[in-house]
N, C-alpha and C positions, 0 to 999 in steps of 0.2 A: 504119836497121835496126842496124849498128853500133854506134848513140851507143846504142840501148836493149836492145841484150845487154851490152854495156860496163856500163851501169847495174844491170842485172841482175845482174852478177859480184856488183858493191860489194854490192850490197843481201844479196846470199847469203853475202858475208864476215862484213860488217856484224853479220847475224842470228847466224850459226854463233860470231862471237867472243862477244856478247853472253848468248848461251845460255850459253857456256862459260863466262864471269864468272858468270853465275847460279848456275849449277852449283856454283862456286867457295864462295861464301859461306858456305854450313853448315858448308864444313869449315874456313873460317879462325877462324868462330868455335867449333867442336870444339877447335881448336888451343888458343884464347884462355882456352876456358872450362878448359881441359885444362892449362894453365898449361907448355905448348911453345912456347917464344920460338922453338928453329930453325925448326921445323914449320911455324910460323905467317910465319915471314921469308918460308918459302921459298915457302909460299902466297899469300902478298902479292905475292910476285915476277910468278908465274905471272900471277895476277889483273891486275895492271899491263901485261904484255904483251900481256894480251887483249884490254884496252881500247884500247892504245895502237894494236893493229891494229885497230879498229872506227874509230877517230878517225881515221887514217890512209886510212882507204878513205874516211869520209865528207868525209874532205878534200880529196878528188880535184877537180882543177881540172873536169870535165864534170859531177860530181857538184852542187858549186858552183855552174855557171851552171843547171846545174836547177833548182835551188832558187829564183832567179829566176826564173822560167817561171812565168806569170798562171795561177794555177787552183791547177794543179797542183804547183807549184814549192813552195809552203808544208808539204806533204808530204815533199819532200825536205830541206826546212831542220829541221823539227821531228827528222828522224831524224839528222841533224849534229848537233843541240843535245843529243840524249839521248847521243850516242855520246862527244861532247864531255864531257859531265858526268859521264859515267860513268869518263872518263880522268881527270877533276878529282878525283874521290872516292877513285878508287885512288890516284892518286900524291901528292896533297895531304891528303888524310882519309885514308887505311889505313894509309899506306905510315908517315906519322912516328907515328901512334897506335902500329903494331906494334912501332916500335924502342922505346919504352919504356914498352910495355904490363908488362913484368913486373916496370919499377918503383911501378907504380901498383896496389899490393896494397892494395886496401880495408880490408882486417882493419887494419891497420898502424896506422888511425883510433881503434881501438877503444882504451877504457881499460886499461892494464898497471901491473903495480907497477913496471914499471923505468921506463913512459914508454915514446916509442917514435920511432923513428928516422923523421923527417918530411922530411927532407932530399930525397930519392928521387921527394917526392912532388911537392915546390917544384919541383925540378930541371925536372922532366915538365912541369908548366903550361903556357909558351907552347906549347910540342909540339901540346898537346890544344886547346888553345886557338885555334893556327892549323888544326887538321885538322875545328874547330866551324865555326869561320869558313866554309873551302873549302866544307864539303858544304851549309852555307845558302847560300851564294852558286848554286852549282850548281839546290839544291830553287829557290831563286826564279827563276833562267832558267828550268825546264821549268813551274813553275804562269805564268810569263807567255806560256806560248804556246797559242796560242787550237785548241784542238782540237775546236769544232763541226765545222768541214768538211773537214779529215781522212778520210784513208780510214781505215777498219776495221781492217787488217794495221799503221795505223801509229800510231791512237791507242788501242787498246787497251795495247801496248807502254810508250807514253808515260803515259797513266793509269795502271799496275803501278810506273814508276820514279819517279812522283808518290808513291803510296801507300806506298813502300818508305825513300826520303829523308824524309818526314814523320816520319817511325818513329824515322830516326837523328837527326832532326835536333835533335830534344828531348832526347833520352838525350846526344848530345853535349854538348848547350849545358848541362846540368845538370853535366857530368862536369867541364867544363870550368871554370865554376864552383864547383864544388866544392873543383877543386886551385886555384885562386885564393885562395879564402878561408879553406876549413876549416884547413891548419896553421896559420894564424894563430891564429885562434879558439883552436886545445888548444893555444896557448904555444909556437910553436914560434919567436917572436921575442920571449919574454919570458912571465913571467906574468900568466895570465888570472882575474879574478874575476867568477862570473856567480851573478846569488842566483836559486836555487832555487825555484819557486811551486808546493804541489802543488794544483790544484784538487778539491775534494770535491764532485763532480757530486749528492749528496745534497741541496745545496742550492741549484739552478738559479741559473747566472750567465750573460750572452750568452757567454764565449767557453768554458762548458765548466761550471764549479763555483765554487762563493764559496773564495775562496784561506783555505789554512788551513794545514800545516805551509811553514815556510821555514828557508831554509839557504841559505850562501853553499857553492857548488860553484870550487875552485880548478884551474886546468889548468896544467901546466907540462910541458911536449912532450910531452906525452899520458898524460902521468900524473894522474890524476883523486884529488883530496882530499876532505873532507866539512869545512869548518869552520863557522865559527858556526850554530848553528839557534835559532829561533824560531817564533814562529806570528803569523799578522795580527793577532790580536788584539792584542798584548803589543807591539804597532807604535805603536798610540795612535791619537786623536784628534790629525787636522793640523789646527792652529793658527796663523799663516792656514791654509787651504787652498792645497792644491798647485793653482798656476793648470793650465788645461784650457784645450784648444780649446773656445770660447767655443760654438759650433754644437752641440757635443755637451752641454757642458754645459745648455745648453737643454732637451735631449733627455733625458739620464740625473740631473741636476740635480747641486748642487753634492757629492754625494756620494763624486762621481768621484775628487775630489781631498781627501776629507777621510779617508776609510775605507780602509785596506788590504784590507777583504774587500768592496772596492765598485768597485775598480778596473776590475772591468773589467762593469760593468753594460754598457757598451758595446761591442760586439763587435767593434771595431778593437781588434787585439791592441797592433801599435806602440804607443796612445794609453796602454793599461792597464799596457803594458809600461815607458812611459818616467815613466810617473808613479810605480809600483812603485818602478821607482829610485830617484826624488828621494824619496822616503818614507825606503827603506833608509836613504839617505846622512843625512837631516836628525836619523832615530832612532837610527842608530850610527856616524856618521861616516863610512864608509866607503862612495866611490862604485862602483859594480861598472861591471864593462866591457859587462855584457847583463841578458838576463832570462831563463831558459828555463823554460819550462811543462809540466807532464804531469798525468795525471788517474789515481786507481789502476786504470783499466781499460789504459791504457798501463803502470804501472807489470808490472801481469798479463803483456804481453809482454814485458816485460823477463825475470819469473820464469821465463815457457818455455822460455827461451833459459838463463838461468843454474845452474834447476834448482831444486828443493825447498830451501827457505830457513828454518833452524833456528836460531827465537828463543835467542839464548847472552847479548843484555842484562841483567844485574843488572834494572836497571830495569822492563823489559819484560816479565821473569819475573816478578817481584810479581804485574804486573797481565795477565796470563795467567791469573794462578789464581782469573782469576773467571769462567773457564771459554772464552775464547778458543784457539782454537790455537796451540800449540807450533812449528807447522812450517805457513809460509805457501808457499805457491803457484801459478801464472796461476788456478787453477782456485777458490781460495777468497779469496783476497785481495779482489777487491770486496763479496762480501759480509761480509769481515769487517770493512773499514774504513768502508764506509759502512755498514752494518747493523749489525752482529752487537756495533759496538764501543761502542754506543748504551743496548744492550739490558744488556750485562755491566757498565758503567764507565759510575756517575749523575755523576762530575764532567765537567765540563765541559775544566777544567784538565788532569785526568789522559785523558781523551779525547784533548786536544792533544798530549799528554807520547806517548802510544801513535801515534797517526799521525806525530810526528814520525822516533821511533825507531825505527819499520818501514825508513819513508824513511831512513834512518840504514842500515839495516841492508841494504834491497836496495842501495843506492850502495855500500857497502863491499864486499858483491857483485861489484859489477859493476866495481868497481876495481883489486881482485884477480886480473880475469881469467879469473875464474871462469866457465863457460858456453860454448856453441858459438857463434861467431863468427857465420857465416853464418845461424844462428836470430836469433842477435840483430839483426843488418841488416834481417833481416825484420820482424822484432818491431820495432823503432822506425820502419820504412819503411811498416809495416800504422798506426801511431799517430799516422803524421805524416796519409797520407792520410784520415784518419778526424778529422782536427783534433785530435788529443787530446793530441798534443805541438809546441808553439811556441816559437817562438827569433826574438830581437830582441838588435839590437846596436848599442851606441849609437856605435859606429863610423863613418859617415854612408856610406863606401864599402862596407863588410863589409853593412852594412843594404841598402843599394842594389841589393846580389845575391839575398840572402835575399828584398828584396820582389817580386820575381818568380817567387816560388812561395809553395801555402797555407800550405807552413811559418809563413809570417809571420803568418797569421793577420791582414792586410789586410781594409778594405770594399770599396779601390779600387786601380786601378793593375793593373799588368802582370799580378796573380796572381788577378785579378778577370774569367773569360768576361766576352762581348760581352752577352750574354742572360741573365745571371745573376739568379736569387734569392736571399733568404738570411732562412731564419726563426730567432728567434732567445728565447729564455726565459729571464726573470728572475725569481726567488721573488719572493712578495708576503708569504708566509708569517711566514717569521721563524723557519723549522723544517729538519727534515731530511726533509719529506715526499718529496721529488722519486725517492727512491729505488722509491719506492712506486707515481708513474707512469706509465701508458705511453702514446707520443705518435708518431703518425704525420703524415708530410707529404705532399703532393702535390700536382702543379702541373696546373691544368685549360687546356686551349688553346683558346680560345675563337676564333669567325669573328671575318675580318680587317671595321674599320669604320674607314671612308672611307681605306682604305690602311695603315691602324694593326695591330700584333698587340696580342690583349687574351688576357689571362692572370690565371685566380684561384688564387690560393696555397688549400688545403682544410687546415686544423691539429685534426686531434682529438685529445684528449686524455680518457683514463679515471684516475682515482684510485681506485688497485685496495686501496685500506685497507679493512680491517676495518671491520662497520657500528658496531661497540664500539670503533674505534680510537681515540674521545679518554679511555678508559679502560685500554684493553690494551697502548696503546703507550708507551715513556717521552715524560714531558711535555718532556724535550729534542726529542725527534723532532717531535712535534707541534706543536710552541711552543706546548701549552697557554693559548692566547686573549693572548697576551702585548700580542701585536702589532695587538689586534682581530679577527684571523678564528679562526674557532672549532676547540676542539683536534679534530685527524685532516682538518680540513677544507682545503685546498690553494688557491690564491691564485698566479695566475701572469701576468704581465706578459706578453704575445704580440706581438712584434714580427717585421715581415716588410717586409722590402727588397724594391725594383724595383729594373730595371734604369735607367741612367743616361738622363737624359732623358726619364724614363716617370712618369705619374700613377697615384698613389693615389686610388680612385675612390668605392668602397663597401666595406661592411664588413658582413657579418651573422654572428651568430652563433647554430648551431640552426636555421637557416632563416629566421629574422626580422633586419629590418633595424636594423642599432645603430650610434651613435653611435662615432667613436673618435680619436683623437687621430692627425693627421696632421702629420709633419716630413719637410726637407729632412737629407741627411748625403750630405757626400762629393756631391755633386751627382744622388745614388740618394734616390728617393720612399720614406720608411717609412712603416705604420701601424701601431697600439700597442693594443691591445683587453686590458683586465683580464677575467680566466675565473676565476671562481669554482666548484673542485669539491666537495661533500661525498661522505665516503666512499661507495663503487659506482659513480658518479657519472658521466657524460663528458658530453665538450662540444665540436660542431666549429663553427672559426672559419672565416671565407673571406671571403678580400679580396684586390679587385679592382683589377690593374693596366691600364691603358689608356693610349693613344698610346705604343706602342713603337714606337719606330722600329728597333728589330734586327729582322731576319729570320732571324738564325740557331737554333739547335735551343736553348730557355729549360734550365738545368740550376738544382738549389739549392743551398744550401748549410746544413745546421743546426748548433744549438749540439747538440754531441757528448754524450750522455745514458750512463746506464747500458745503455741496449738498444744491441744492435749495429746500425750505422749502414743496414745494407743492411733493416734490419726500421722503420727508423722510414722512410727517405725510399723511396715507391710508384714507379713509372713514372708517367709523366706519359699525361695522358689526355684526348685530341684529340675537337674537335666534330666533329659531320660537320656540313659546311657546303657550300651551293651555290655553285657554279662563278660 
């Protein structure tokens, strides 16, 4: 009777410190977000003492030999392990995060004309880097303890500090690497050169748009430059061609490596990325240190953030006056670059000249300083999740961090789910119809056979042109039959990834069953269906993955269009299937 009021005490400490840590939380991050280093110390304090008595009590030598005790003992050790971990996280994870959390000002990142003081942020890294460390260490103690047969009062508890370390434990390991790599990246050991790619989703590429304005972008401790620009075109024909992973080139053919606007038909960013470079270098000498990518729908959140952006180029005003706007903004910018700059401006040449020195102009923007900080972090952090801005580094370490996120714009590897899809479109055209477009995805879950998940990708697509569009529209946009498909009429490559170890099964399109070209990439099953739309027109594709062996929840990933990503990829939609 003794030993289990005794046990009882703990258990009622245990609970009351633990509550009180919880309680703790909202206001340490009030403190944090509230930019109060005392406040936040003195919260962290508190917080630490609260755990350190929970761990204290579940450390009791009677406490202890209960937890050996057959049945029921694994109840008492799982509540040791959470009070444990929860002392880890305080004094290992909070406690060195807080001491130089007010070095670690995000903004600081940001482009300035003075450049900006990176030191602060070096300084912090291992700090964050061991406080990433501690609290995964912790999260994986409490996901290895088996809480089937658990009481109720104890794995509920245990389940909420599961669900709660998940949370951090990403947001840290990101932070963590961040301050690892990112001063490096803006120069803060030297200067950086990374050339610029902007993609023009007008005319469908797998990672986004056929590249068409380019610029080399300079960093030197955070001071952001604009120097040489160009356009793929004015790159040339590679003579030999740029060798290619051999698999892909199979796949996307020797294009990969001859075209600057081909780069990246294949939707491994790295691949498009590092061959971009060797192009750069072999057509102006100059090797750059990365590659970074945006599309004008990204550019658009740059503008939100910076503010209404007033054409003052010589250049740029010329070709204004064929009736483009004056003053660009998030809100007209895509249709002015891919649309509107088609319709105003029949060269071709002078098209590039205008897309380049837009991009000219929002970079000098955003160089200056100009805009809210916090819009902007949003605005590139909305562009990154949406795939529409990518970053490759030919660093092999720097690279190494980036590919464990989609930043990288990866098929495989760390930043690649278990269950993952990935549709992806390449013009056939030889136009700028793709603007014109609209294309949804969706993943169908079909019943499990002989133990396998079976999953059909569903790709519709409408070509919303005009039924006069090989008339009404300029013959730039339509490719006017150049390339064989007829002008206004769309042509598109449809390519769809499984997941790794999974078959490509069948393919229909429309409801009937059709041939298509099936390959290996990355050790992921693709199939490749050409859809041919005339204007009014749609067309849904669906192909069929089988023998999955993942069981977890299938997610996709598409090539990032003019529409907003949340309107092209559906929820997924489960069979009903007998038990």
């Amino acid at each position: 009777m003794a030993t289990a009021t005794w046990l009882g005490t703990r258990a009622t400490i245990i609970k009351g410190e633990l509550e009180a840590t919880a309680q703790l939380i909202p206001v340490l991050k009030d403190d944090i977000a509230g930019k109060k280093p005392q406040e936040a110390s003195a919260t962290a304090n508190q917080l630490r003492s609260h755990t350190a008595a929970a761990r204290a009590a579940a450390g009791d030598p009677i406490w202890t030999l209960a937890a050996s005790v057959p049945w029921v003992g694994a109840n008492f050790a799982a509540v040791a392990e959470v009070a444990r971990s929860a002392d880890d996280v305080a004094s290992l994870g909070l406690a060195p995060l807080v001491k130089v959390f007010d070095s670690l000002d995000w903004n600081s990142l940001l482009p300035s004309p003075e450049g900006a003081n990176l030191e602060p942020i070096q300084r912090a890294a291992p700090s964050v880097s061991a406080a990433a460390y501690a609290v995964r260490a912790s999260a994986d103690r409490l996901e290895r303890i088996d809480g089937s047969n658990l009481w109720p009062q104890v794995a509920d508890p245990l389940m909420r500090a599961r669900e709660q370390l998940r949370t951090v434990t990403g947001t840290l390991d990101a932070s963590a690497n961040a301050a690892q790599i990112t001063p490096g990246m803006l120069g803060a050991d030297g200067e950086r050169n990374y050339l610029l790619v902007i993609q023009n989703n007008a005319e469908a590429r797998a990672s986004g748009g056929i590249p068409g304005a380019l610029a080399v972008l300079t960093l030197n401790n955070g001071k952001l430059t604009l120097g040489a620009q160009s356009s793929a075109g004015e790159v040339g024909i590679m003579s030999p061609v740029i060798p290619v992973d051999g698999e892909q080139e199979q796949i996307y053919s020797t294009r990969l490596g001859k075209y600057m606007q081909d780069v990246n038909l294949t939707p491994d960013f790295p691949t498009a990325a590092a061959t971009a470079q060797a192009m750069w270098e072999r057509k102006t000498g100059q090797r750059v240190d990365g590659v970074l990518s945006m599309d004008p729908i990204a550019l658009g959140y740059v503008l939100d953030a910076t503010g209404p952006l007033e054409i003052t180029s010589p250049e740029l005003l010329e070709l204004v006056d064929t009736g483009l706007p004056t003053e660009l903004t998030g809100k007209n910018v895509v249709r002015t670059l891919l649309s509107d700059v088609y319709a105003k401006i029949a060269s071709p040449t002078y098209q590039d000249v205008y897309f380049a020195g837009v991009a000219k102009e929002i970079f000098s923007a955003l160089s200056s300083g100009k805009g809210d900080a916090r819009d902007l972090i949003e605005g590139i952090s909305r562009g990154t999740s949406e795939g529409r801005i990518l970053v490759w580094s030919s660093a092999d370490q720097e690279q190494s961090v980036i590919a464990k996120y989609p930043l990288s714009g990866s098929i495989a590897g760390q930043s690649v789910a278990p269950a993952q899809f990935g549709v992806y479109f390449n013009d056939g055209t030889g136009a700028k119809m793709d603007y014109l477009v609209k294309r949804t995805v969706q993943l169908l879950k079909k019943c499990v056979v002989d133990g396998y998940e079976q999953t059909a990708v569903r790709i519709t697509s409408t070509n919303t042109a005009p039924a006069n569009a090989a008339t009404s529209l300029p013959p730039y946009v339509t490719g006017d039959g150049a390339f064989g498909v007829p002008a206004g009429t769309v042509q598109t490559n449809v390519i769809a990834y499984g997941p790794v170890q999974a078959n490509v099964e069948t393919a229909t399109v429309d409801g009937e069953k059709s041939d298509f070209a099936a390959h290996h990439h990355a050790n992921r099953p693709l199939g490749m269906v050409t859809v041919t739309l005339p204007p009014g027109q749609s067309s849904t594709v669906e192909l069929t993955f089988g023998k999955i062996v993942q069981h977890t929840e299938p997610n996709v990933v598409v090539t990032p269009t003019v529409q907003p990503v949340k309107d092209v990829v559906l929820a997924t939609e489960n069979a009903v299937c007998e038990q």
